[in-house]
N, C-alpha and C positions, 0 to 999 in steps of 0.2 A: 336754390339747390339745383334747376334743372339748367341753368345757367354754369353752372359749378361743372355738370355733368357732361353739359354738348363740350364746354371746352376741354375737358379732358380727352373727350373722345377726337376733335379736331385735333389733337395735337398731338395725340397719340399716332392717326391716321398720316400725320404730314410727315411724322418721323420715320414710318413705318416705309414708307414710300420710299425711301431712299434704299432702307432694307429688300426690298423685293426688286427695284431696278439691280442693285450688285447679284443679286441672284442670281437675276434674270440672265444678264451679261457672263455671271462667272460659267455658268452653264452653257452656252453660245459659246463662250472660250474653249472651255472641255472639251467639247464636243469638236470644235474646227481641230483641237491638237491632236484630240485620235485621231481623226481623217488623215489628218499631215504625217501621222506617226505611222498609221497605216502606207500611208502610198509611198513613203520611204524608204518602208521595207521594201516593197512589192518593186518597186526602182531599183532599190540596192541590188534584190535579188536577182531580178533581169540582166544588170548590168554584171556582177559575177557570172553570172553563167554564159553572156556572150564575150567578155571580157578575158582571154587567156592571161593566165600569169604565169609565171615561173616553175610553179610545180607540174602545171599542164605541159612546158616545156623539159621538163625534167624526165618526162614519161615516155618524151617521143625516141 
């Protein structure tokens, strides 16, 4: 019976491990695309605003 039992718990544990690596990883992902999503913006934005276009030309 406690033979019955440590295996279950082995084997539960070896499966489980794969489950919290993906976690682990999808999270790390999340996290680096805000940052990228973020400095994107903050880029994009910069670069409109130094960046004249047509309407700026429109004005003068």
């Amino acid at each position: 019976m406690r033979l019955a039992k440590f295996a279950c718990i082995a084997i539960t544990a070896i499966l489980l491990q794969g489950c919290i690596a993906s976690t682990i990883i999808g999270l790390a992902a999340e996290t680096i695309e805000a940052g990228v999503e973020v400095t994107s913006a903050v880029v994009g934005g910069v670069v409109d605003a130094v960046t004249p276009n047509d309407k700026d030309k429109a004005d003068k």
